[in-house]
FIFIKE-617275 format. One record per residue (C-alpha): residue in three letters; x, y, z. Coordinates in Angstrom, 3 decimals. Layout:
REM FIFIKE-617275
('ALA' (X Y Z))
...
REM end
This chain:
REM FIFIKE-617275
('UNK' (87.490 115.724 114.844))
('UNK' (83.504 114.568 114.964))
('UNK' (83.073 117.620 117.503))
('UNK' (84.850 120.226 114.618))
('UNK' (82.498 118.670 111.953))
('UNK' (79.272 118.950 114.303))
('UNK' (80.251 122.839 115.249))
('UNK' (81.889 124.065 111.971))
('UNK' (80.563 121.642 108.828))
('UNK' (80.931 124.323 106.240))
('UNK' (84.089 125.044 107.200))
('UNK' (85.402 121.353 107.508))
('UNK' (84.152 119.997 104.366))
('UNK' (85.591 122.896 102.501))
('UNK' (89.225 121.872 104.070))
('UNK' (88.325 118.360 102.912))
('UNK' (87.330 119.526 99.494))
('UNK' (90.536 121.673 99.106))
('UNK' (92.832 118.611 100.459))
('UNK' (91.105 116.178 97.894))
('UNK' (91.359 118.509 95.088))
('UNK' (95.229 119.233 95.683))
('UNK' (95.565 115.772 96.384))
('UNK' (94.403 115.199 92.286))
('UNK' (96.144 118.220 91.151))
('UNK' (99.500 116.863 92.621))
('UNK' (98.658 113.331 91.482))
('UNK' (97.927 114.756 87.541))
('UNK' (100.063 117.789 87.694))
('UNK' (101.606 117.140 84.226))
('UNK' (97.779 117.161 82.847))
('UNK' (97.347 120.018 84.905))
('UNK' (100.449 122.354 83.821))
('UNK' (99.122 121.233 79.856))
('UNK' (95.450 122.300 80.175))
('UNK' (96.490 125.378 82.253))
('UNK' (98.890 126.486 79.552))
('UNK' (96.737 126.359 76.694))
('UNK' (93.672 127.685 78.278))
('UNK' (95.563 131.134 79.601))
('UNK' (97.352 131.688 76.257))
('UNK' (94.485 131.952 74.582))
('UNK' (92.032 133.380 77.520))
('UNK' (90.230 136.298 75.864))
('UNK' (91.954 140.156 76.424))
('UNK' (94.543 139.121 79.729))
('UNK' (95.544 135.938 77.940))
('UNK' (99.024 135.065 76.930))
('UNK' (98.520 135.963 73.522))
('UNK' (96.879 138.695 73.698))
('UNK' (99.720 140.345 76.237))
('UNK' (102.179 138.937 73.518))
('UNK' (100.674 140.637 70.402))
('UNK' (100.995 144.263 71.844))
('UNK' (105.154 143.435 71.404))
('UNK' (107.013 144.683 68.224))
('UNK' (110.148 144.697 68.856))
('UNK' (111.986 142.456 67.487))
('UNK' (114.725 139.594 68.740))
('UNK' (117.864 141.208 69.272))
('UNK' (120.031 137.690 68.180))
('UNK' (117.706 137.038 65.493))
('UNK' (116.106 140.097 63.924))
('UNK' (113.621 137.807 61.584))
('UNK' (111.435 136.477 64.375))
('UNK' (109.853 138.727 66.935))
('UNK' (110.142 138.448 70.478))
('UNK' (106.688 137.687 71.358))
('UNK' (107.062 134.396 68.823))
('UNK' (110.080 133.423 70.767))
('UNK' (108.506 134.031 74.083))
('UNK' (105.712 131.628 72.993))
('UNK' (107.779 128.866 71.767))
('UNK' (109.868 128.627 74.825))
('UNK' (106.677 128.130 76.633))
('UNK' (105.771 124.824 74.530))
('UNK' (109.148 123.861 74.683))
('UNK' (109.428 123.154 78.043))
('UNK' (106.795 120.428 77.671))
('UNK' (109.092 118.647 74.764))
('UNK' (111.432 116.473 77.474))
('UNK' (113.015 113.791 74.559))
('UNK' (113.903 114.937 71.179))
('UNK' (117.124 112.084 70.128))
('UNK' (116.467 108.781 69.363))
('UNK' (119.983 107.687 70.806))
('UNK' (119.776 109.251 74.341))
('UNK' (116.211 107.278 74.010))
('UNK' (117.117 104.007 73.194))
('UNK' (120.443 104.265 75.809))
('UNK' (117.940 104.960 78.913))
('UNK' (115.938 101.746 77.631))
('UNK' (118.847 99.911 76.841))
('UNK' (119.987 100.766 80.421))
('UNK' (116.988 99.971 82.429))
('UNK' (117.288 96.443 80.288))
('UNK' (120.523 95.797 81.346))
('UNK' (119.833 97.005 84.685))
('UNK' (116.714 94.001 84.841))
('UNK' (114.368 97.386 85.811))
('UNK' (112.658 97.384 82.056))
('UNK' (108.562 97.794 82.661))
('UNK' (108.863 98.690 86.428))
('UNK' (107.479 101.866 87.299))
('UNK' (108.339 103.731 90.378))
('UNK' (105.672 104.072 93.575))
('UNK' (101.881 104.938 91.948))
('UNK' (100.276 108.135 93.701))
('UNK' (97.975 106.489 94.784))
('UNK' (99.969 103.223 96.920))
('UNK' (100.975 106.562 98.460))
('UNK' (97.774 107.602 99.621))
('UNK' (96.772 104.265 100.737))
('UNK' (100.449 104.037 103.157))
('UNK' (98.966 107.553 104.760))
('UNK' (95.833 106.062 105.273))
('UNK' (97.788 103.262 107.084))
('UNK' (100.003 104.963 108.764))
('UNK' (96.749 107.559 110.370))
('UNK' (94.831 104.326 111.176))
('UNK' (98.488 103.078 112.809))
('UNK' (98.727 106.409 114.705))
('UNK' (94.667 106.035 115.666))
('UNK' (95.237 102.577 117.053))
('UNK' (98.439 103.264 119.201))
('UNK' (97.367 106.678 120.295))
('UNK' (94.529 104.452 122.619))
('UNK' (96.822 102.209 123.763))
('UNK' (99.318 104.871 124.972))
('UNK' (96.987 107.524 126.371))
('UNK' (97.327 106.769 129.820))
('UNK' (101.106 105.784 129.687))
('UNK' (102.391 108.711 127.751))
('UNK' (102.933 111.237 130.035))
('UNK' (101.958 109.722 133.686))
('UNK' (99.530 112.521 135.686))
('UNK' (99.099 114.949 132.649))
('UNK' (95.346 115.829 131.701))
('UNK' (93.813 113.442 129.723))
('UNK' (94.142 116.053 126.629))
('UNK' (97.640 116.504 126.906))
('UNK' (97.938 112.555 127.420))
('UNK' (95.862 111.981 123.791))
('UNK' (98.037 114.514 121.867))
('UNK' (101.254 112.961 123.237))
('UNK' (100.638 109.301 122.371))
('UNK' (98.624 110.867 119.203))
('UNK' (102.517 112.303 118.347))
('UNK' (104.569 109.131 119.441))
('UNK' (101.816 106.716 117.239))
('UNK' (102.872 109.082 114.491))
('UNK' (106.358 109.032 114.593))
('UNK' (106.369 105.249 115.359))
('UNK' (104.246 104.995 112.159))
('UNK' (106.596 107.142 110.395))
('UNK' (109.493 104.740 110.855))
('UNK' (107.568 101.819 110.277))
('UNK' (106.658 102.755 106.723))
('UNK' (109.809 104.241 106.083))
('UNK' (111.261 100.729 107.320))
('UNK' (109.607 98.520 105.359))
('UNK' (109.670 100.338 102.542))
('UNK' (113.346 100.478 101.859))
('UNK' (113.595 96.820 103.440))
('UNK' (111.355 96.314 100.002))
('UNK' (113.578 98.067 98.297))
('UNK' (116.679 96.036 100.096))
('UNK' (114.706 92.359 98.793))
('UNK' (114.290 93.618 95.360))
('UNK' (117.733 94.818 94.888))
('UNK' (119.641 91.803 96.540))
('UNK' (117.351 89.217 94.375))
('UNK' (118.471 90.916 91.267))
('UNK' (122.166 90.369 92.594))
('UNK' (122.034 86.822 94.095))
('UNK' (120.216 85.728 90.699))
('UNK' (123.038 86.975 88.463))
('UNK' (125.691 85.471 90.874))
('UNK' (124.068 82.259 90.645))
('UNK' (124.083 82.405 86.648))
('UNK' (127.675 83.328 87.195))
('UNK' (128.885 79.930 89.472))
('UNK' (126.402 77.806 86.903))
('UNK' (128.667 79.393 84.208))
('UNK' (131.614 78.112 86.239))
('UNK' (132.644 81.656 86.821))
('UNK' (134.673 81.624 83.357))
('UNK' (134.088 85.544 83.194))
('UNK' (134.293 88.121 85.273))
('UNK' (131.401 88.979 87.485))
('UNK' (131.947 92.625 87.431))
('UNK' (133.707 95.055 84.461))
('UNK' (133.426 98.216 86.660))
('UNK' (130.200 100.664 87.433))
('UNK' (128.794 101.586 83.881))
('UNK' (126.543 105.118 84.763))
('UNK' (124.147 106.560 82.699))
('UNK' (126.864 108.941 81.375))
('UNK' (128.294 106.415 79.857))
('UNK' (127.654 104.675 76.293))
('UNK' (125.650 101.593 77.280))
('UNK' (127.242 99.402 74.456))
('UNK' (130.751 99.556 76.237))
('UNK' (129.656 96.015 77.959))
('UNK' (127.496 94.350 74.954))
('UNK' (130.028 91.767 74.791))
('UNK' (129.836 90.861 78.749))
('UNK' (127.570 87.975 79.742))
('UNK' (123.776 89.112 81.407))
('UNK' (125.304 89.112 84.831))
('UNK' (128.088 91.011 84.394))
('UNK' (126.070 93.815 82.799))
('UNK' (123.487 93.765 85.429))
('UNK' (126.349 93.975 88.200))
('UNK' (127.891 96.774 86.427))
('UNK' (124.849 98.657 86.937))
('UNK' (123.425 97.218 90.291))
('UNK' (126.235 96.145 92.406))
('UNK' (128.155 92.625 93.678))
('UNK' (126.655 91.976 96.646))
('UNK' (123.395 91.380 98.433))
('UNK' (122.197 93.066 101.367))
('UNK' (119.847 92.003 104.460))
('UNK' (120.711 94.427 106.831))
('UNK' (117.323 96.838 106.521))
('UNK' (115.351 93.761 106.125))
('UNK' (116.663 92.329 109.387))
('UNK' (116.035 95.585 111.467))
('UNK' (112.945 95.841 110.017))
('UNK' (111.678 92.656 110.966))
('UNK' (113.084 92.521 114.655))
('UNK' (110.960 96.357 115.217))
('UNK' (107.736 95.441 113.679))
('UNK' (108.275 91.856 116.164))
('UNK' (108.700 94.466 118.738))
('UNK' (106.132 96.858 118.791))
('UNK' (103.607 94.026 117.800))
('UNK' (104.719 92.491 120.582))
('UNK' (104.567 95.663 123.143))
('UNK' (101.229 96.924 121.490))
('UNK' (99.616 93.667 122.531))
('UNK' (101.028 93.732 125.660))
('UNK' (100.085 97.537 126.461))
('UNK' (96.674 96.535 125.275))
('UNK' (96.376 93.511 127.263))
('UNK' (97.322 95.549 130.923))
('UNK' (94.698 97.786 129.207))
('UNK' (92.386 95.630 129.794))
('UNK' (93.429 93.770 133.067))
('UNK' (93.066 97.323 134.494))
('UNK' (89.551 98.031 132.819))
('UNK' (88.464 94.584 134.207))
('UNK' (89.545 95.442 137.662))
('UNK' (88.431 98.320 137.684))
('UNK' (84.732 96.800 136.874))
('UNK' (84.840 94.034 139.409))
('UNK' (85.747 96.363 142.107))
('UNK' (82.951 98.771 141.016))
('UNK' (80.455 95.858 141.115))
('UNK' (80.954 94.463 144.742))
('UNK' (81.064 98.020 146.029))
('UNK' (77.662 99.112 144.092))
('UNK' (76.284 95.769 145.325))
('UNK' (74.461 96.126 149.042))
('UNK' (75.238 93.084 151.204))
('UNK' (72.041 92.606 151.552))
('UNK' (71.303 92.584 148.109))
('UNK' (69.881 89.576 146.254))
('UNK' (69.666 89.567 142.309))
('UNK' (69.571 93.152 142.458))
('UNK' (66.891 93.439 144.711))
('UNK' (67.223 95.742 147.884))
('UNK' (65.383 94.404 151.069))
('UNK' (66.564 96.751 153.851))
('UNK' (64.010 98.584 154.100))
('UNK' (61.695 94.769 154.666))
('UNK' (63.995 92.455 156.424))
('UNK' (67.215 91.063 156.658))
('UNK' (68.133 87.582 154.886))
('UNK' (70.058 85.173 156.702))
('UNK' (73.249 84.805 156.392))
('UNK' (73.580 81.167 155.091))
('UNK' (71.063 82.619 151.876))
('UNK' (72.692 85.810 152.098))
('UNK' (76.483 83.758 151.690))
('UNK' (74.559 81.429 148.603))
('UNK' (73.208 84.806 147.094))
('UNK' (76.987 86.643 147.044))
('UNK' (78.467 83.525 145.946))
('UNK' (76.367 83.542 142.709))
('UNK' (76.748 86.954 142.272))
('UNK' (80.697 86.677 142.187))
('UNK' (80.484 83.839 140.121))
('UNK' (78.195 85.819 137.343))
('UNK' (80.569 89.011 137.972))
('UNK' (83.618 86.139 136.971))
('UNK' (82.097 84.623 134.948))
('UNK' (81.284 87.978 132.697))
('UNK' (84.790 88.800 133.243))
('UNK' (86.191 85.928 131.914))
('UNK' (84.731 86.241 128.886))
('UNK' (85.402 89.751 128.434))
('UNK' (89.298 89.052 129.136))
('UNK' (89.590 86.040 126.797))
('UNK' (87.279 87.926 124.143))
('UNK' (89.684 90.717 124.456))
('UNK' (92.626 88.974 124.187))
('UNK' (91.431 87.493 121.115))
('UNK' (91.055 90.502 119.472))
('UNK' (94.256 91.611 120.535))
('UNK' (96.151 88.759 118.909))
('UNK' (94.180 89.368 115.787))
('UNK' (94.767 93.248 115.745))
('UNK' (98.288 92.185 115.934))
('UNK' (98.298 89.593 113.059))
('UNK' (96.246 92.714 110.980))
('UNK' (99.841 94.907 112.483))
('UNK' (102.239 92.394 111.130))
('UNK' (100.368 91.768 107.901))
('UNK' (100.322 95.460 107.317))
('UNK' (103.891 95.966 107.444))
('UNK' (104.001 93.011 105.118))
('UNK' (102.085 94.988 103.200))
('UNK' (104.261 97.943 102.935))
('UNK' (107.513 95.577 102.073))
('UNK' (105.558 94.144 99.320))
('UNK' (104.665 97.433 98.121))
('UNK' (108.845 98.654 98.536))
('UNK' (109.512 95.373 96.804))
('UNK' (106.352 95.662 93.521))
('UNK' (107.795 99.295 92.884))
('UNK' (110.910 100.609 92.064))
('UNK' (114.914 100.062 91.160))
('UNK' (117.471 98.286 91.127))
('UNK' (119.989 100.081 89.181))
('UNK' (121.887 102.836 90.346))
('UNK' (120.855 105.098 87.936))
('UNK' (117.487 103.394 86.888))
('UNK' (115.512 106.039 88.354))
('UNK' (116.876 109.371 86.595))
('UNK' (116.442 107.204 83.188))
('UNK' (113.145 106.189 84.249))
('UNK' (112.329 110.292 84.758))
('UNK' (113.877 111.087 81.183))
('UNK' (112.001 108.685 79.335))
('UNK' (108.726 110.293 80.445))
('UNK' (107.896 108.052 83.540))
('UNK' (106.739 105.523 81.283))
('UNK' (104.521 107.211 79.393))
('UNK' (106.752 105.901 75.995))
('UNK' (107.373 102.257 75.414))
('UNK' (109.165 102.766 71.964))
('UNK' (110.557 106.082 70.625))
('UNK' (107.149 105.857 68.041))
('UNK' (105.083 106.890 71.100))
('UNK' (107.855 109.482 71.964))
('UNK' (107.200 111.156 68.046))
('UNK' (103.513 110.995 68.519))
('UNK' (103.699 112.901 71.694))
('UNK' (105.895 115.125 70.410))
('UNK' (103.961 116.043 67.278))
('UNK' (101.117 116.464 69.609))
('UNK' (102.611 119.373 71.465))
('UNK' (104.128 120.845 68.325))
('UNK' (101.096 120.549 66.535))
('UNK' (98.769 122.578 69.691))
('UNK' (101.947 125.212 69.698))
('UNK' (102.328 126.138 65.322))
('UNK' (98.178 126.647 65.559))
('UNK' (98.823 129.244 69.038))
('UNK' (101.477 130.514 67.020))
('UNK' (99.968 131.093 63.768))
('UNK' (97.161 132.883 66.181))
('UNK' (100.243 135.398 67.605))
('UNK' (101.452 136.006 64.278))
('UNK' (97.725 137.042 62.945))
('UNK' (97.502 139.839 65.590))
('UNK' (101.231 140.610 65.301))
('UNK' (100.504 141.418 61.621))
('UNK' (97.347 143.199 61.827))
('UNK' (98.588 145.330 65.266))
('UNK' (101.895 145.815 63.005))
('UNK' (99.640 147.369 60.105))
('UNK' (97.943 149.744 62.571))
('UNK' (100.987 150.950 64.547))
('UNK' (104.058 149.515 63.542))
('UNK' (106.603 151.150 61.108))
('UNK' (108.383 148.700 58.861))
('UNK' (106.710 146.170 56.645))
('UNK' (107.920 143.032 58.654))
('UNK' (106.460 139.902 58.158))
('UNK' (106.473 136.673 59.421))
('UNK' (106.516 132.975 58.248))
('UNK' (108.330 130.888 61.231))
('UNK' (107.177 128.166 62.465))
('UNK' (107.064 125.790 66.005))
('UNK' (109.805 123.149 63.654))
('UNK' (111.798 126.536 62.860))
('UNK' (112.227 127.050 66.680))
('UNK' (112.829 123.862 67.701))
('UNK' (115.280 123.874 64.528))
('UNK' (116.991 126.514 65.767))
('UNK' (117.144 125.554 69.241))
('UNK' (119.243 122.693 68.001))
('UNK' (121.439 124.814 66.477))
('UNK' (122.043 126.714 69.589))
('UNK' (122.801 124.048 72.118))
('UNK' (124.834 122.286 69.741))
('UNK' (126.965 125.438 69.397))
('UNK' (126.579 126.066 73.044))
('UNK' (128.214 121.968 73.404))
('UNK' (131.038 122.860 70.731))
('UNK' (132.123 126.086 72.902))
('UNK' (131.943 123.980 75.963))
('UNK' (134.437 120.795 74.665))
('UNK' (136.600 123.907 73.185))
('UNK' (136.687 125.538 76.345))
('UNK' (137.703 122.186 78.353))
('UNK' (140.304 121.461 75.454))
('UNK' (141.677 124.724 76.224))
('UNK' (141.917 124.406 79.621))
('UNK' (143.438 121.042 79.161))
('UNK' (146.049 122.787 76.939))
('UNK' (146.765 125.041 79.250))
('UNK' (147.508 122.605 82.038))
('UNK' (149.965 120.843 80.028))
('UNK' (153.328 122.877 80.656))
('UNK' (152.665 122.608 84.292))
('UNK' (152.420 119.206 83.855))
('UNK' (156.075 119.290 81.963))
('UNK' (157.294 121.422 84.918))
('UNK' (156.289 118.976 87.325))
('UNK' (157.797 115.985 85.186))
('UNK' (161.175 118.038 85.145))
('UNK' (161.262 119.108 88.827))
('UNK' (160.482 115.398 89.755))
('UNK' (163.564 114.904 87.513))
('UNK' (165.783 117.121 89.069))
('UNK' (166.378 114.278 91.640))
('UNK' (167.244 111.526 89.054))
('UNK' (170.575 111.031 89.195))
('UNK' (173.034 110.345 86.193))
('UNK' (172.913 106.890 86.372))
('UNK' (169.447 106.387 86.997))
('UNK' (168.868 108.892 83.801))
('UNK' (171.646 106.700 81.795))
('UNK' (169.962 103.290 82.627))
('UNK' (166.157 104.942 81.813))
('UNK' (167.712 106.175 78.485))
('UNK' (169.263 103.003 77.303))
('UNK' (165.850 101.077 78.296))
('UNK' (164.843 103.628 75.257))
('UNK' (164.967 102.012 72.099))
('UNK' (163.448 104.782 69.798))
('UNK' (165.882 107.581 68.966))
('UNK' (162.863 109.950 69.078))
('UNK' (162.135 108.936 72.660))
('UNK' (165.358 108.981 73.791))
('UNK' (165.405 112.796 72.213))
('UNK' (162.176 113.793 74.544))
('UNK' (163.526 112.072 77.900))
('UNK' (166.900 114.157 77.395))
('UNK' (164.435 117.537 76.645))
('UNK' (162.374 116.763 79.632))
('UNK' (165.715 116.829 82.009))
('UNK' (166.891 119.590 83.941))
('UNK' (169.767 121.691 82.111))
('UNK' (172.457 120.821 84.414))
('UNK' (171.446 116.624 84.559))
('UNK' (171.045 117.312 80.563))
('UNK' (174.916 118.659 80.580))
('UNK' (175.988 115.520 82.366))
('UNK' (173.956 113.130 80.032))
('UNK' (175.410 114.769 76.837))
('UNK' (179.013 114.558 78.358))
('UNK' (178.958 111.217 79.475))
('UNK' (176.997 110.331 76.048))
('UNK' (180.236 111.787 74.457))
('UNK' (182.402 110.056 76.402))
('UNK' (180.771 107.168 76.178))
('UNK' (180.868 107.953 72.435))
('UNK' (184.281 108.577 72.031))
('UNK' (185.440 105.636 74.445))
('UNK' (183.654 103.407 71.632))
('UNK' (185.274 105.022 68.755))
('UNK' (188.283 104.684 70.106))
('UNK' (188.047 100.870 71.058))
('UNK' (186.516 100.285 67.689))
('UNK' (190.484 102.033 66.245))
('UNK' (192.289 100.213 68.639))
('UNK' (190.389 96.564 67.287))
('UNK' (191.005 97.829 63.292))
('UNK' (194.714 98.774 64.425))
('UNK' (195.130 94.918 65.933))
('UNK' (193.301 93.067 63.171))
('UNK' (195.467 95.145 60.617))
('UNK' (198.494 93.935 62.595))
('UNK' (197.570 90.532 62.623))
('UNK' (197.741 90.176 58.530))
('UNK' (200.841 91.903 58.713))
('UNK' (202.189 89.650 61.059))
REM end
């Protein structure tokens, strides 16, 4: 990288430049899309407008407004995300129920900082692996392999302790409300079912605080990510400082076995005699001695100073992962759905639904004054070359007016078409019932029938029957019937006998 920036500098700070300035385009791209929008429809000649104002034709579903209106109103509209105070005030009531109210999810820049982490990861494992990635490769191919395990170890580590963040966050929410639930001696139930965002948010307002955070969270607490996250980021701690620490065993091996072969025998505090005379051996002995014991000495130190800074690079590992768990566990949600309302309520740009009017009139506001400026050059290119004496009064509200109209015609034709097709389902549904029937017998239908106690009911059972079972019923109704009537004779015929008798 150094060598790149010494040989090519105007090149390499123009890649830097372009990667910082994406890097703020991405992190303010709303901003961005605003001020890009505004200054092109109204850049001089090639603008927006100007390409607009040349159109004369007018809207084929609406003949009152022109196209080129239209075309510029859709364009503002797209930056208008919340326009009803209900579907406002259920994404905040659900994020409150949900316990994710004023939580935000992961800044751009926290981000940033976990790449910066994870490179410096990836710079400090690539050195410790180089010589054990790929065993007799160059010492290129070496760096570029452990630069490309370092990465992907990195990877997974911020991925890791992330979600195990994530995991803490979620299963404190749950354990809390389950504790609130025993202390209120579990009198209600813990749990109503999942409530979505789909749904209205009031259907639980009568639920205790737990229950309506479960309903949106979940029942039970997990560890699981949290576990495995802790037991690898033990591990690699562990085996970086380990790697590191042969590392260095080798380095300082390599060193003392450098030294006593650079060293002449007959050398005494780095002085060569051989060329004078030749010490004796007893001073010769005394003068090796202290050289080995300065050459252990030195290494000594080096091994327990490197050591040291092993341990502490490790404690700096550990803390960082910390670090990215405590940034998993700061941002983000808890609710299943917290996120999408989170993104529909402007990513908490809005606190109340005042802020989400003020906005609004903002953009509305910027998009009647570009309008009024298309419908000035509509009219005077319209009294140079057009042919009918059009005019135009619409405004932005008209649009958005309109619009409303639209999709709430669009919604009516949409619960119409479902009724429909719910209509039409229905006799297959009858068909079904009656060939599911067909293998009643007339007993079973008899007993069903008498458990009937409504004469209209009774009337629908016997039309939902096959024809042939509905033959039976009738007869043995009739028989039935006529079995009574004929009891109830025989009982008048006896009673009359009695008086006479």
């Amino acid at each position: 990288m150094r060598e790149f920036f010494e040989a090519y500098p105007l090149l390499a700070w123009s890649v830097v430049s372009t990667m910082v300035a994406l890097v703020i385009v991405v992190a303010l791209w709303e901003k961005v899309k605003w001020w890009w929008l505004n200054t092109w429809m109204s850049f001089p000649l090639i603008g927006r407008i100007s390409s607009l104002s040349k159109d004369l034709n007018r809207d084929m579903t609406n003949p009152s407004w022109f196209k080129a209106e239209k075309s510029l109103c859709r364009d503002y509209k797209k930056f208008i995300r919340i326009q009803n105070e209900q579907d406002f005030n259920d994404k905040i009531e659900y994020l409150t129920k949900a316990g994710d109210n004023g939580r935000q999810a992961i800044p751009f820049w926290i981000w940033i900082l976990t790449v910066a982490m994870v490179f410096v990861e990836a710079m400090g494992f690539s050195y410790v692996l180089a010589g054990y990635t790929l065993p007799g490769a160059s010492e290129n191919l070496q760096q570029t392999g452990a630069y490309g395990i370092a990465f992907l170890i990195s990877i997974i580590l911020v991925a890791m302790t992330h979600f195990a963040g994530h995991e803490l966050y979620k299963s404190g929410k749950i354990a809390h409300a389950r504790r609130e639930w025993a202390e209120d001696g579990r009198q209600h139930k813990l749990t109503t079912g999942t409530v979505p965002l789909a749904k209205p948010q009031s259907i639980d307002d009568g639920e205790p605080r737990y229950t309506q955070l479960c309903n949106r969270v979940g029942t039970h607490p997990s560890y699981k990510i949290t576990i495995l996250t802790a037991i690898f980021v033990l591990f690699v701690a562990v085996f970086a400082t380990y790697v590191r620490g042969q590392v260095l065993e080798k380095s300082l091996h390599q060193e003392v076995v450098g030294t006593h072969h650079v060293a002449p025998a007959n050398s005494a505090d780095g002085l060569d005699f051989s060329s004078d005379a030749t010490l004796p051996d007893a001073d010769l002995a005394q003068d090796l001695s202290t050289v080995d014991k300065a050459v252990q000495d030195e290494t000594s130190i080096d091994r327990h100073g490197g050591w040291a800074t092993f341990i502490v690079l490790a404690f700096v590992f550990v803390f960082l992962q910390i670090l990215g768990v405590i940034f998993g566990h700061r941002w983000g949600f808890a609710g299943q759905n917290s996120a999408a309302a989170f993104v529909d309520i402007g990513r908490g740009r809005y606190n109340t639904y005042s802020d989400v009017r003020e906005h609004y009139q903002d953009i509305t506001d910027t998009a009647q004054s570009k309008l009024e400026t298309l419908q000035q050059k509509l009219m005077d290119r319209n009294a140079q070359q057009g042919t009918d004496g059009m005019h135009t009064s619409k405004s932005f509200y008209d649009f958005m007016e309109l619009s409303r109209q639209e999709e709430a015609k669009d919604r009516d034709s949409q619960r119409q078409h479902t009724q429909k097709y719910a209509e039409e389902r229905k006799p297959q549904v009858v068909a079904d019932a009656a060939q599911f029937s067909a293998v009643i017998s007339l007993q079973d239908a008899l007993r069903q029938l008498e458990g009937l106690q409504d004469k209209v009911a009774k009337k629908e059972y016997i039309h939902g029957l096959p024809e042939a079972l509905q033959q039976e019923v009738l007869a043995a109704i009739k028989t039935a019937k006529l079995a009574e009537q004929e009891q109830n004779s025989r009982s008048k015929l006896d009673s009359e006998l009695d008086d006479l008798l």
